[in-house]
C-alpha positions as CSV (number, residue, x, y, z in Angstrom):
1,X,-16.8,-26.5,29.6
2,X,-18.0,-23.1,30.7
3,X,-15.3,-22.4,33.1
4,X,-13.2,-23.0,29.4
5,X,-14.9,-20.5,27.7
6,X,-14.6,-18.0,30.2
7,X,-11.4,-18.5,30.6
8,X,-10.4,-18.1,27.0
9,X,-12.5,-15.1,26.8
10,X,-11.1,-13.4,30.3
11,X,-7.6,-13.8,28.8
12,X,-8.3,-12.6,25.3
13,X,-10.6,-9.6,26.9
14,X,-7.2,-8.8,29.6
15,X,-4.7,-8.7,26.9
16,X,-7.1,-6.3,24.9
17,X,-7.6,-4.2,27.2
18,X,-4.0,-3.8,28.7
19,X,-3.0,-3.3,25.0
20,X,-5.8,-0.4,24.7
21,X,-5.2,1.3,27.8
22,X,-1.1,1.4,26.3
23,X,-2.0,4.3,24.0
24,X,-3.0,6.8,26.2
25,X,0.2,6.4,28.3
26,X,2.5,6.4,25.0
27,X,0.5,9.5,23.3
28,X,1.1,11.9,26.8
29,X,4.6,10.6,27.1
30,X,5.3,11.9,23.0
31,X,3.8,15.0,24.2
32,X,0.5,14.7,23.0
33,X,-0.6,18.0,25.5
34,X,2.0,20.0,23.9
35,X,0.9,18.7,20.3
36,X,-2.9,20.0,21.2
37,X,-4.4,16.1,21.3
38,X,-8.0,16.8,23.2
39,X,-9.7,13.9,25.2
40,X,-11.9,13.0,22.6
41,X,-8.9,11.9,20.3
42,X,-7.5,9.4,23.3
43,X,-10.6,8.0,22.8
44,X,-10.3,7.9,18.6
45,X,-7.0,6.4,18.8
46,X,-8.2,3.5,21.2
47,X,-11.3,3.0,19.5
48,X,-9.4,3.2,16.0
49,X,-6.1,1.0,17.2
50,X,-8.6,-1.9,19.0
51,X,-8.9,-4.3,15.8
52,X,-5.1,-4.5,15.9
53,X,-4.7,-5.2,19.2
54,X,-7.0,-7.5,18.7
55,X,-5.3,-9.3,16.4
56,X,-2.1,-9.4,18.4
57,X,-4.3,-10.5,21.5
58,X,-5.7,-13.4,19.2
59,X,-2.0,-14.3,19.2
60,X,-1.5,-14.5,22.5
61,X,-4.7,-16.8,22.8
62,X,-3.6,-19.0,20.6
63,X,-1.0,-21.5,22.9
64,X,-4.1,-21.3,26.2
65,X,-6.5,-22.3,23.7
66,X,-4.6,-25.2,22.3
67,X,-3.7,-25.9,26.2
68,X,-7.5,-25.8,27.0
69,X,-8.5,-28.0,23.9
70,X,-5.5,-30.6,24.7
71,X,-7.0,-30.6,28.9
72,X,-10.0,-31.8,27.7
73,X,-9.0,-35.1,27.4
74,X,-7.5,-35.3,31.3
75,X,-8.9,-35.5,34.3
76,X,-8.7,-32.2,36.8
77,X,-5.8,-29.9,34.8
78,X,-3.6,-27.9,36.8
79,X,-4.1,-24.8,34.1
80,X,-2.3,-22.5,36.2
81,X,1.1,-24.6,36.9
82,X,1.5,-25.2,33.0
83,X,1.0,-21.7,31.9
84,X,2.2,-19.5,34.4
85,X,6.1,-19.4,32.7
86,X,4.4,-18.6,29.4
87,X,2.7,-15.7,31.5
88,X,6.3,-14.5,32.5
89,X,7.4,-14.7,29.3
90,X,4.5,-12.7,26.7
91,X,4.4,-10.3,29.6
92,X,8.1,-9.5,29.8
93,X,8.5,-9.6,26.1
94,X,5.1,-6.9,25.6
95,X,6.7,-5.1,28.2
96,X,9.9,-4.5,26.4
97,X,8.3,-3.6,23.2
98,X,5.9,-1.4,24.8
99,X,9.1,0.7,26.4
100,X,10.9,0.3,23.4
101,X,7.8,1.9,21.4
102,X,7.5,4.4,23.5
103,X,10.9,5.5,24.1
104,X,12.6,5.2,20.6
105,X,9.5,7.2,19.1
106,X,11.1,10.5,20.1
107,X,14.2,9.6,18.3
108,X,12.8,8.1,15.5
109,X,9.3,9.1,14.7
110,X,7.9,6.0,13.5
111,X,6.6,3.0,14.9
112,X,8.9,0.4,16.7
113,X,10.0,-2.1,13.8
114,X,12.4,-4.7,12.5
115,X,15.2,-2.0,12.1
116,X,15.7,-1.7,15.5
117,X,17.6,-5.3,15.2
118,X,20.2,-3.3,13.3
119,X,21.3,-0.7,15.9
120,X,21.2,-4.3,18.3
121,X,23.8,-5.2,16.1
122,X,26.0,-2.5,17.7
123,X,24.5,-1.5,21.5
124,X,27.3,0.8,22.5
125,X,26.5,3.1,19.3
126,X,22.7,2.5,19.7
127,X,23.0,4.3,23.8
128,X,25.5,6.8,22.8
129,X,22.6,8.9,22.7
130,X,21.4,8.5,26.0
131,X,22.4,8.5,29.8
132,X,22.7,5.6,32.2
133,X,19.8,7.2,34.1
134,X,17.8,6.6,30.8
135,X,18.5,3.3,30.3
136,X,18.2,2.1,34.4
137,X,14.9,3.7,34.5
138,X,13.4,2.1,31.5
139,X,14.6,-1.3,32.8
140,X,12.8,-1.3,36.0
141,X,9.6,0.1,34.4
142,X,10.0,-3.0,32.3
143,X,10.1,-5.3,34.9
144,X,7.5,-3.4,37.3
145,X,5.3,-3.7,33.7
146,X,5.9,-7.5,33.5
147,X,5.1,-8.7,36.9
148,X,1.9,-6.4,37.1
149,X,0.8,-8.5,33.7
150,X,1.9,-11.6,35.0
151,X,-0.1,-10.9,37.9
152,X,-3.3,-10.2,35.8
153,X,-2.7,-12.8,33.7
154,X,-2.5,-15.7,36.8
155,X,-5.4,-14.2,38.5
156,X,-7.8,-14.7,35.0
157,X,-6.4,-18.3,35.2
158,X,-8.4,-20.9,37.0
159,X,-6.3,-23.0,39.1
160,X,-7.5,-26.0,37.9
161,X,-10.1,-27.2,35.3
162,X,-12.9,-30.0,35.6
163,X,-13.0,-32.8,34.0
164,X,-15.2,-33.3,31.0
165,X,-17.9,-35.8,30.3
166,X,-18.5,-35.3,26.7
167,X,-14.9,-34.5,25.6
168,X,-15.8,-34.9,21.8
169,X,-18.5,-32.8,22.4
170,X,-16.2,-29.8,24.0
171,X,-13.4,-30.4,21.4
172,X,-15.6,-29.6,19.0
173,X,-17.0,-26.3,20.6
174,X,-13.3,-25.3,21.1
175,X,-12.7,-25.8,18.2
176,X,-15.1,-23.4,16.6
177,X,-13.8,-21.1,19.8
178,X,-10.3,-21.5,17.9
179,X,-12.3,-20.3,14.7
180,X,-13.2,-17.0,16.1
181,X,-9.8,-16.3,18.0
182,X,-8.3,-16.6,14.0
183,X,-10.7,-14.2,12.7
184,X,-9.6,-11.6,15.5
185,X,-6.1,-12.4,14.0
186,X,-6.6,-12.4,10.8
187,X,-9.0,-8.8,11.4
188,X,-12.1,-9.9,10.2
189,X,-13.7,-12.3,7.3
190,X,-13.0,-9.2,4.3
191,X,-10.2,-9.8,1.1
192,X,-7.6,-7.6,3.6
193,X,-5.8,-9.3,6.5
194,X,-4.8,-7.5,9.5
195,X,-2.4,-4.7,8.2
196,X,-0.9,-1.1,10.2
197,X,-3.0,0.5,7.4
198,X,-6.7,-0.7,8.8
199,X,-5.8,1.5,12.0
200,X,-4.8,4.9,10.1
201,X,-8.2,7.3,10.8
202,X,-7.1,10.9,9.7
203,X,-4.0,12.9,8.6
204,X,-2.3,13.5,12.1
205,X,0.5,11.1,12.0
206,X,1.2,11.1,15.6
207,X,-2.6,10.1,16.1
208,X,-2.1,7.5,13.3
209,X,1.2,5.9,14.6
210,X,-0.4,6.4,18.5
211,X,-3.2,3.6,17.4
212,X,-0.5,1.3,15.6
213,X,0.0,-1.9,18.3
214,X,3.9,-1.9,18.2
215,X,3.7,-5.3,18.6
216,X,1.8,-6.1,15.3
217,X,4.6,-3.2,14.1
218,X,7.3,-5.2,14.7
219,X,6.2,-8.7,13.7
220,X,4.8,-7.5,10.3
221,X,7.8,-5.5,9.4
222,X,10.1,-8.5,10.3
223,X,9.2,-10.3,7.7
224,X,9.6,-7.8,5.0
225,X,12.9,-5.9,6.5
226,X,16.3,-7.0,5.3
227,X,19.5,-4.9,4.2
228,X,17.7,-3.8,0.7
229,X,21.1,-1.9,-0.3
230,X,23.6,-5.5,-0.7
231,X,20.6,-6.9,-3.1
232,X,21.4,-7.5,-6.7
233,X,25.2,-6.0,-6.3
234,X,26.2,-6.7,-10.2
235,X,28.6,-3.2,-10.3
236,X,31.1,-1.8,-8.2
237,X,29.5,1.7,-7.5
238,X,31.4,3.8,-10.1
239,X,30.2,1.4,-12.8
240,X,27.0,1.3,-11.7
241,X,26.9,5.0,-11.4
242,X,28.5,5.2,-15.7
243,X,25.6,3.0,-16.5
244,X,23.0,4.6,-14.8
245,X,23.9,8.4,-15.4
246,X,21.7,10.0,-17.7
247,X,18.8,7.3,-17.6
248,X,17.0,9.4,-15.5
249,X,17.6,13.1,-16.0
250,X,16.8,15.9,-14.2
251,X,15.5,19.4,-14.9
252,X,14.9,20.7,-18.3
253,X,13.2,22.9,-20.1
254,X,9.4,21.0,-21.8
255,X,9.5,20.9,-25.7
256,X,6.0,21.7,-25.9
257,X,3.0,22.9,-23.3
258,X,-0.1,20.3,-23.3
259,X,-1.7,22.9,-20.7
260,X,-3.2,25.9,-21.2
261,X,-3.1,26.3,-17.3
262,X,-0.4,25.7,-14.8
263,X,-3.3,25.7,-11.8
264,X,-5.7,23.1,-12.9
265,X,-7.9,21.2,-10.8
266,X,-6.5,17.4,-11.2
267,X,-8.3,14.3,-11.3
268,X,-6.4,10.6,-11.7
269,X,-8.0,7.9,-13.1
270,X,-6.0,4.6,-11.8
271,X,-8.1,1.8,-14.1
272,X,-7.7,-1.2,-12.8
273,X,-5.7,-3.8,-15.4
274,X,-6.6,-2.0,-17.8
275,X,-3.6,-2.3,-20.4
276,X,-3.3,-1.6,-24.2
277,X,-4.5,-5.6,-24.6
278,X,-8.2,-4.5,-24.2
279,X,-7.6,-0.9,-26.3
280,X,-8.3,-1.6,-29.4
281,X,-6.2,1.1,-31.5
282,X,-3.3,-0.2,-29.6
283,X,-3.7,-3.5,-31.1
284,X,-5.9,-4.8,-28.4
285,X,-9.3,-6.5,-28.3
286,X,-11.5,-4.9,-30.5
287,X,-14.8,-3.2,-29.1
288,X,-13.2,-3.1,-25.6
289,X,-12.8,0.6,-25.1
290,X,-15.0,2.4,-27.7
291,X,-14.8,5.3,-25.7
292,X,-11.0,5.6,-25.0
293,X,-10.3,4.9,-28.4
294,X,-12.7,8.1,-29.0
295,X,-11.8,10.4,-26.3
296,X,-7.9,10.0,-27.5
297,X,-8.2,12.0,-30.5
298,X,-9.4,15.0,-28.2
299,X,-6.6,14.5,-25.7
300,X,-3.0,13.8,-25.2
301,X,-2.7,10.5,-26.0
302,X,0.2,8.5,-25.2
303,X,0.8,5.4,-27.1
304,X,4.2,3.8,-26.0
305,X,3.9,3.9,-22.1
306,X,4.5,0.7,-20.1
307,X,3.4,-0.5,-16.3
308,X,6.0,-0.5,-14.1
309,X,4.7,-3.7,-12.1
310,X,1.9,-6.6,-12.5
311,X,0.0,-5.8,-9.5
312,X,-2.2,-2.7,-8.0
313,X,-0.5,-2.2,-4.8
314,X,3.1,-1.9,-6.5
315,X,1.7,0.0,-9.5
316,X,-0.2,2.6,-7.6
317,X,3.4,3.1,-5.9
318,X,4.4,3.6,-9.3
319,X,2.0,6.0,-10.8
320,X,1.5,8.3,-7.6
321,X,5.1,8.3,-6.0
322,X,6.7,8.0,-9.5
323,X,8.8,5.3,-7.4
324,X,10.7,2.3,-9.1
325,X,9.1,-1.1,-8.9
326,X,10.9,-4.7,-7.5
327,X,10.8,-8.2,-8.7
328,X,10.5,-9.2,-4.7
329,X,8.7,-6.9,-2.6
330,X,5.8,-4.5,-2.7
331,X,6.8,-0.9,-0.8
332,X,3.0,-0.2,-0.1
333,X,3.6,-3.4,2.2
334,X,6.3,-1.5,4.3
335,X,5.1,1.6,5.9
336,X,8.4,2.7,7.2
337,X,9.6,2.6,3.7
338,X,6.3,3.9,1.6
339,X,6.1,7.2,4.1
340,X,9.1,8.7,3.1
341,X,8.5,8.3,-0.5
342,X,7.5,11.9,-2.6
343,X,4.1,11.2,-3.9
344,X,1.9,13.7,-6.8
345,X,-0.7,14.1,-4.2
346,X,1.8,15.5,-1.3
347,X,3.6,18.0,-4.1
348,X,0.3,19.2,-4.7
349,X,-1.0,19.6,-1.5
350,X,1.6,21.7,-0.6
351,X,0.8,24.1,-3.4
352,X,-2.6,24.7,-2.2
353,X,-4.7,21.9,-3.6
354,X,-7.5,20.0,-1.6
355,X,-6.4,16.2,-2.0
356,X,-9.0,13.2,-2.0
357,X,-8.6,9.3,-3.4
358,X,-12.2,7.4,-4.1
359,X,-11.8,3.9,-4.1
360,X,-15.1,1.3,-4.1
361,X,-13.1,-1.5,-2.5
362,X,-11.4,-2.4,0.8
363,X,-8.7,0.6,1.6
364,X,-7.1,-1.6,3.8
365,X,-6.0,-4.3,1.5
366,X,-2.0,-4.4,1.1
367,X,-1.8,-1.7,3.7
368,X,-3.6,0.9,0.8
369,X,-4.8,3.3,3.5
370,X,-1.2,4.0,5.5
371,X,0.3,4.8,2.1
372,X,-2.6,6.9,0.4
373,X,-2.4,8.8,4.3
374,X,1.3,9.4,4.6
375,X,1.7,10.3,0.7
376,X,-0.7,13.3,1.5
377,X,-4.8,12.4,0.7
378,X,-6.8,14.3,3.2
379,X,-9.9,12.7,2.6
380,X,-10.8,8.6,1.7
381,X,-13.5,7.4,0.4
382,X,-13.8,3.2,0.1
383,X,-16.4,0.3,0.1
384,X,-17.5,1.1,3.7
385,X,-18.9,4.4,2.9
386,X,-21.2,3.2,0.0
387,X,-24.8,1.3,1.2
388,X,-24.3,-2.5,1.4
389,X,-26.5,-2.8,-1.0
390,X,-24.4,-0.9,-3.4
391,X,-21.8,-3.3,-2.9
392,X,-22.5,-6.0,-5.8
393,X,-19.2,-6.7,-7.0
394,X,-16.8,-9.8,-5.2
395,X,-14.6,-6.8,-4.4
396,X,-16.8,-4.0,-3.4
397,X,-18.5,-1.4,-5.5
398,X,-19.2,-1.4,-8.8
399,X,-17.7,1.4,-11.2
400,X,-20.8,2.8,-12.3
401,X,-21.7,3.6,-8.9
402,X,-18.1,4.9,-8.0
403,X,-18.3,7.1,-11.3
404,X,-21.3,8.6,-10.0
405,X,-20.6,9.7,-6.7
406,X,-17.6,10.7,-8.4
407,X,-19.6,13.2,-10.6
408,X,-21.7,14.1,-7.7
409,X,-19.1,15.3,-5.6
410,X,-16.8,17.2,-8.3
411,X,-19.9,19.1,-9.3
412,X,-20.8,20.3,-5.9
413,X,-16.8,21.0,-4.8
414,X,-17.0,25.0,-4.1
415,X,-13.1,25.1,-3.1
416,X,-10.4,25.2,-6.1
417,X,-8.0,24.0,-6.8
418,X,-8.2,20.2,-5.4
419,X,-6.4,16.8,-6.6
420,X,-8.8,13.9,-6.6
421,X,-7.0,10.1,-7.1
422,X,-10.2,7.5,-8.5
423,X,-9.0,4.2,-8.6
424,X,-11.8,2.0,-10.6
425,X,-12.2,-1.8,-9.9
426,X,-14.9,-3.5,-11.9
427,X,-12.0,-4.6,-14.5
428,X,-11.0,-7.0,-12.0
429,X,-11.8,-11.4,-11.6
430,X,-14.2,-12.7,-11.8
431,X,-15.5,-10.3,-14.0
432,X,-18.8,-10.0,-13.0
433,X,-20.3,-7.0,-13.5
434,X,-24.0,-5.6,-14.7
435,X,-22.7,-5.0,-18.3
436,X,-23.8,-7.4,-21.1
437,X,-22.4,-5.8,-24.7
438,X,-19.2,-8.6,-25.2
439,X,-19.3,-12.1,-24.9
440,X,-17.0,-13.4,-22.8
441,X,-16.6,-11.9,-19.8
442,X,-13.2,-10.5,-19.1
443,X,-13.2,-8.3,-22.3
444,X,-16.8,-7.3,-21.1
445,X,-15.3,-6.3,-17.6
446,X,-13.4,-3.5,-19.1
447,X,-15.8,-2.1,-21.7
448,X,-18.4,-2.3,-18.4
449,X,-15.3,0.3,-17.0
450,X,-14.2,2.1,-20.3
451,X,-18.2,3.0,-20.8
452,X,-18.6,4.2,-17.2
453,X,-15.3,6.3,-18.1
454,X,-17.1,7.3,-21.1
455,X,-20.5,8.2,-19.9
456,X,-19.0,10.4,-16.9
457,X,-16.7,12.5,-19.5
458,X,-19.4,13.6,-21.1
459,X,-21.7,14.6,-18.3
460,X,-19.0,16.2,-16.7
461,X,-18.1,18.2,-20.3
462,X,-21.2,19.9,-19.4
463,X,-20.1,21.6,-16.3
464,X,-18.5,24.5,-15.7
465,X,-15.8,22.2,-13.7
466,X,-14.6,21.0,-17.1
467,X,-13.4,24.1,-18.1
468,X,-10.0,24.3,-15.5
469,X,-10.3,20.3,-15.2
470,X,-7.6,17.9,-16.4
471,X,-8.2,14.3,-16.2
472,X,-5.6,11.8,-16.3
473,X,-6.4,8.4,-17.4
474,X,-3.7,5.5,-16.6
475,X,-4.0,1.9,-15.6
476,X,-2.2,0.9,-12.6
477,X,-0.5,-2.5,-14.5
478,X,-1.4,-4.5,-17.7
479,X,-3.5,-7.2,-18.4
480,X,-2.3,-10.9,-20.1
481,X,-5.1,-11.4,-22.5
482,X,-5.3,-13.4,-24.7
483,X,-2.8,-15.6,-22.7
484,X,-0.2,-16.3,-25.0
485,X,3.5,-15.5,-25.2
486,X,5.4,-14.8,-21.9
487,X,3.0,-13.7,-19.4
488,X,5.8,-10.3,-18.8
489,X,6.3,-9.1,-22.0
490,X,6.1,-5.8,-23.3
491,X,2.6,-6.5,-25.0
492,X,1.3,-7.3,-21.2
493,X,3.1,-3.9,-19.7
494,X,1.5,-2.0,-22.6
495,X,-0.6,0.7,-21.1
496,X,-2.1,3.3,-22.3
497,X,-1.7,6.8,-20.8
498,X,-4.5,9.7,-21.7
499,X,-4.8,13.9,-20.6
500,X,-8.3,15.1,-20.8
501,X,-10.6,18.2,-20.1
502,X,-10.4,21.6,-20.9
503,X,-7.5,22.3,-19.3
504,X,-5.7,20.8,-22.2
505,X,-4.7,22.9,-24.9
506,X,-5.4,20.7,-28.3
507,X,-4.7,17.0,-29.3
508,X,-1.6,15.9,-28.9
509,X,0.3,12.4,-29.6
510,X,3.4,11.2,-27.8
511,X,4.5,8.4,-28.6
512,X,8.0,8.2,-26.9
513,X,8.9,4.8,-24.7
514,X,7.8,5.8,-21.3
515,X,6.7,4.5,-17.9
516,X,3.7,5.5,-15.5
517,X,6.4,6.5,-13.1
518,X,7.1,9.1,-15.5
519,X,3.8,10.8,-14.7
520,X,4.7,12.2,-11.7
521,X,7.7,14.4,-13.2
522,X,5.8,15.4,-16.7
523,X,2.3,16.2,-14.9
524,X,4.5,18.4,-12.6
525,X,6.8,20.0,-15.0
526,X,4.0,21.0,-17.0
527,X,2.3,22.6,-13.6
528,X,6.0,24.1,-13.0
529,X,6.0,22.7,-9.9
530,X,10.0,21.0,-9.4
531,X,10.1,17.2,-9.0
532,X,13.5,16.7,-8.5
533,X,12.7,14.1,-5.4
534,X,11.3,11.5,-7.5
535,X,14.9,10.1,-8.8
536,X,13.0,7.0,-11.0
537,X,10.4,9.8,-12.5
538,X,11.4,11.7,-15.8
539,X,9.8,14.4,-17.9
540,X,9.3,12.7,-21.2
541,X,8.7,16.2,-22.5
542,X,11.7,17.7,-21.5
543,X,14.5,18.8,-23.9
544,X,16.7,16.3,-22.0
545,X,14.5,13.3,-22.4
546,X,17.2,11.8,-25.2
547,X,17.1,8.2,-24.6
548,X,13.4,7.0,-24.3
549,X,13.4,3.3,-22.8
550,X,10.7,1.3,-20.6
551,X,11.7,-0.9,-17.3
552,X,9.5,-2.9,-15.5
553,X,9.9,-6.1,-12.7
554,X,7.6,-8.9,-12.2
555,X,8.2,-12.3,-9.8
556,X,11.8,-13.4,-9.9
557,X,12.7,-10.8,-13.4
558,X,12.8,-7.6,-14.8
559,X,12.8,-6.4,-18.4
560,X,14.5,-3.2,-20.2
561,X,13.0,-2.2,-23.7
562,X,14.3,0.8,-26.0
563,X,13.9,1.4,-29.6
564,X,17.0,-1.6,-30.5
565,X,13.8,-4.3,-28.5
566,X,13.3,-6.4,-25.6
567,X,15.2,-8.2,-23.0
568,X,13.1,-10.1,-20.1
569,X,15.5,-11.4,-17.7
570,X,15.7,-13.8,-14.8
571,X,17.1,-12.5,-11.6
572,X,17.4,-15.6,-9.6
573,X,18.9,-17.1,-12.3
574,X,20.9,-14.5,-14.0
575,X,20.1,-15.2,-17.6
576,X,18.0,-13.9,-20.7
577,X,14.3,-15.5,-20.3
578,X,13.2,-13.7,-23.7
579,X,14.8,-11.5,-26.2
580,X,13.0,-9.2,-29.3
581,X,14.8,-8.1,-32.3
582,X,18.6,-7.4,-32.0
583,X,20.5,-9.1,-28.5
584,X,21.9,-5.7,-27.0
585,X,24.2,-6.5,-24.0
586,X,23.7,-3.2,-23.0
587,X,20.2,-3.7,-22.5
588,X,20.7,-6.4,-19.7
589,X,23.6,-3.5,-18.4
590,X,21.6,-1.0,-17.7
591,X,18.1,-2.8,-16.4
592,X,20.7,-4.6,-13.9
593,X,21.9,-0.9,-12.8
594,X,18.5,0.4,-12.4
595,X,17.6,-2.6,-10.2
596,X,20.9,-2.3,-8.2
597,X,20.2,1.3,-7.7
598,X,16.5,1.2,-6.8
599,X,17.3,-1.4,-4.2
600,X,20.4,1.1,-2.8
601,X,17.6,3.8,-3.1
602,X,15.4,1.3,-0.7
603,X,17.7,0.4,1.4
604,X,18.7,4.4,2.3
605,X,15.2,5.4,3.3
């Protein structure tokens, strides 16, 4: 059995390594001495990129292990006769995506993906931008680059394996062998699964994209790649284009000024589910969020905004990119999709601000990390940097221990102005948290969060930071509580939306329809910065805001609500699940042309 084990863990440790030893060779053909990369960060990017290609060499393992566990029930197994074409075969096919990585990234700046498949479609177009010479060259590295690995990989194989007397026995310790090789591919025993997010280290995106294994690129984004732009086709383009015009318009001049700065130091409260169902002055649960309920008669309080999306990675898309939400796919999933979206933090970074998101949970989860990187934070903070001991909640850190670093480090911040993204998640199942003031427990979750919120406004109130601080309080999606009615409604996507600190001028209520997309262009108009990139973002303040409405998408639907009511309708299977007061056709019209245009808008990035 040990010559088994060794085996399994020679080829697993091979495959790592020739995987590791990649990233040097692709980071100095990029031009990494021209781009100023010093040794140490060769060493960053390997060190940095090794749980991925981990996972993909836990892949590879996977058929020799199952070989291995079946040869223990044979007599002497010829181990190198049966594998030896699978050899030829992983090692040509890493090969190819290795060149490939390395020799479209000059072209395209982004990892090798699933798109590549399209310019497949069409070769002659896809080498009209190169020579012969190009191509020729590539292909003999290839195979040069396949028979050194199938080389490696025979010489790790033994040429035969021993029988075995206790074959129950070995199955058995294979078996938990098997265990491990799926924890290297799934990247560890945490709520996140292997993701290109885990790998992303710093804001250099060469160094980010050098440590990506183009392998684990392409597989993951095979899944989640199709031709966005032919989705939901309802309209020929000029009537899609009449129905959408003026739903989101551009430019304008505000009706009123909530600021009494345009330069204030920024601060983004993303609570986790935290909808108008547990606030009770919008009709919610009552003793939920004493202190919201408070703190919005000091601050702009808006009472009629909705959530965009029903989960945290699609609706921190939403709040921060001011980008649409779908009833099929989460952007924050797709990397070569999320990085070219505009995002709050990037707009403010390049006006000068400093740019940090605090999170007290797992930053890699739904590939969190590549998006907060390439939408512009500088800095993360997550679970890992907080004490294990601090980390008492299923999902990481508790907020009254993320509110207080958060106070900590605001306080002692000497550089001005700076944009700081807090996402909470104590609201979250199973509820637990150390908090005892309601009954049952999911209500208690969030008045555990709204009086952590509540005790850090008013310690920070007595700092000088509040004076030229504006704090921003928005859920990232709704909460169904109490479970009744359909679980997408417009009392679900009910969120409430609050401007704090002294940067804010007086109390002020708006209650127009709105999204939390809609953030991104009113918190930028009023700091008279342009936003004219985020095309599903509007001003609701602006002169031209005229026709105040709410969409939203959830599993297989999407809704439209306006002042005439609500329409919840199945996309799958094109009809009305729900309708509220009056049935307005032109309801379904135009939430059917913002879908169609937001996939279009997809599909061209």
């Amino acid at each position: 059995m040990k010559k088994r084990f060794l085996y399994l863990c020679g080829f697993f440790l091979v495959v790592l390594l020739l995987f590791i030893f990649q990233k040097p060779l692709f980071m100095l053909y990029n031009g990494s001495v021209d781009r100023g990369v010093d040794v140490a960060d060769y060493f960053r990017v390997m060190w940095h990129g090794a749980s991925l290609d981990a996972a993909v060499a836990g892949y590879l393992t996977a058929l020799p292990w199952l070989v291995v566990l079946v040869s223990v029930w044979f007599g002497k197994f010829p181990l190198r006769k049966v594998l030896v074409g699978y050899y030829v075969a992983i090692a040509l096919l890493a090969s190819l995506i290795f060149m490939g990585d390395l020799s479209l990234y000059p072209f395209w700046n982004f990892k090798l993906d699933a798109s590549v498949f399209f310019y497949l479609e069409s070769p002659k177009n896809a080498m009209a931008s190169v020579s012969v010479w190009f191509v020729v060259w590539r292909v003999v590295l290839i195979l040069l680059l396949s028979a050194a690995g199938t080389v490696l990989f025979y010489l790790v194989t033994p040429r035969f394996l021993p029988a075995v007397r206790k074959r129950l026995l070995g199955s058995v310790g294979l078996m938990l062998a098997g265990g491990l090789i799926f924890i290297a591919i799934r990247g560890g025993v945490t709520e996140s699964t292997s993701n290109i997010g885990q790998v992303y280290f710093c804001n250099d995106e060469f160094m980010n994209h050098s440590a990506v294994n183009p392998a684990f690129s392409l597989l993951a984004s095979v899944s989640k790649t199709k031709n966005y732009s032919e989705e939901f086709d309802y309209f020929s383009p000029a009537e899609r284009d009449s129905l959408f015009k003026g739903l989101y318009p551009m430019g304008g001049k505000d009706a009123v000024r909530l600021l009494n700065t345009t330069r204030p130091n920024v601060l983004i409260v993303l609570m986790e589910g935290f909808g108008a169902s547990m606030v009770e002055s919008l009709g919610g649960v009552e003793g939920a969020s004493p202190n919201i309920d408070r703190l919005s008669k000091e601050g702009v309080w808006f009472t009629r905004c909705y959530a965009n999306s029903f989960r945290t990675d699609r609706g921190t898309v939403c709040a921060l990119s001011g980008y649409q939400s779908f009833p099929d796919l989460s952007v924050m999933k797709i990397p070569a999709k999320s990085r070219t979206l505009p995002s709050i933090a990037g707009k403010l970074r390049a006006e000068g601000y400093r740019t940090d998101f605090l999170y007290g949970g797992d930053i890699n989860f739904t590939n969190m990390k590549s998006y907060l990187l390439g939408s512009g934070y500088e800095r993360l903070t997550a679970d890992v940097d907080f004490p294990v001991s601090q980390r008492k909640n299923a999902w990481g850190v508790n907020d009254d221990v993320t509110f207080d670093y958060l106070y900590a480090q605001l306080v002692s911040r000497k550089e001005s102005p700076w944009f700081t993204t807090f996402l909470t998640l104590s609201s979250h199942e199973p509820f637990e948290v150390p908090f005892h003031r309601l009954e049952e427990s999911r209500p208690n979750a969030f008045a555990f969060t709204d009086d952590c919120l509540g005790r850090f406004v008013d310690r920070i109130r007595q700092t000088p930071v509040w004076e030229n601080l504006l704090i921003v309080c928005l859920p990232d999606h709704g909460f169904y509580y109490p479970e009744k009615g359909h679980p997408q409604d417009e009392h679900v996507h009910h969120i409430p939306m609050l401007w704090l600190g002294g940067a804010v001028r007086q109390p002020f209520v708006v209650d127009k329809i709105m999204n939390q997309t809609d953030l991104a262009a009113t918190l930028l108009a009023q700091l008279g910065i342009g936003h004219e990139e985020f095309n599903f973002s509007r001003d609701v303040l602006s002169v031209e805001y005229t026709y105040p409405f709410a969409y939203w998408t959830f599993g297989g639907g999407m809704a439209f609500a306006d002042s005439t009511g609500v329409t919840l309708y199945d996309v799958n299977a094109d009809r009305v699940i729900l309708e509220r007061s009056a049935a307005d056709a032109n309801r379904i019209l135009r939430g059917k042309a913002i879908l169609q245009s937001s996939y279009d808008d997809l599909g061209a990035r």
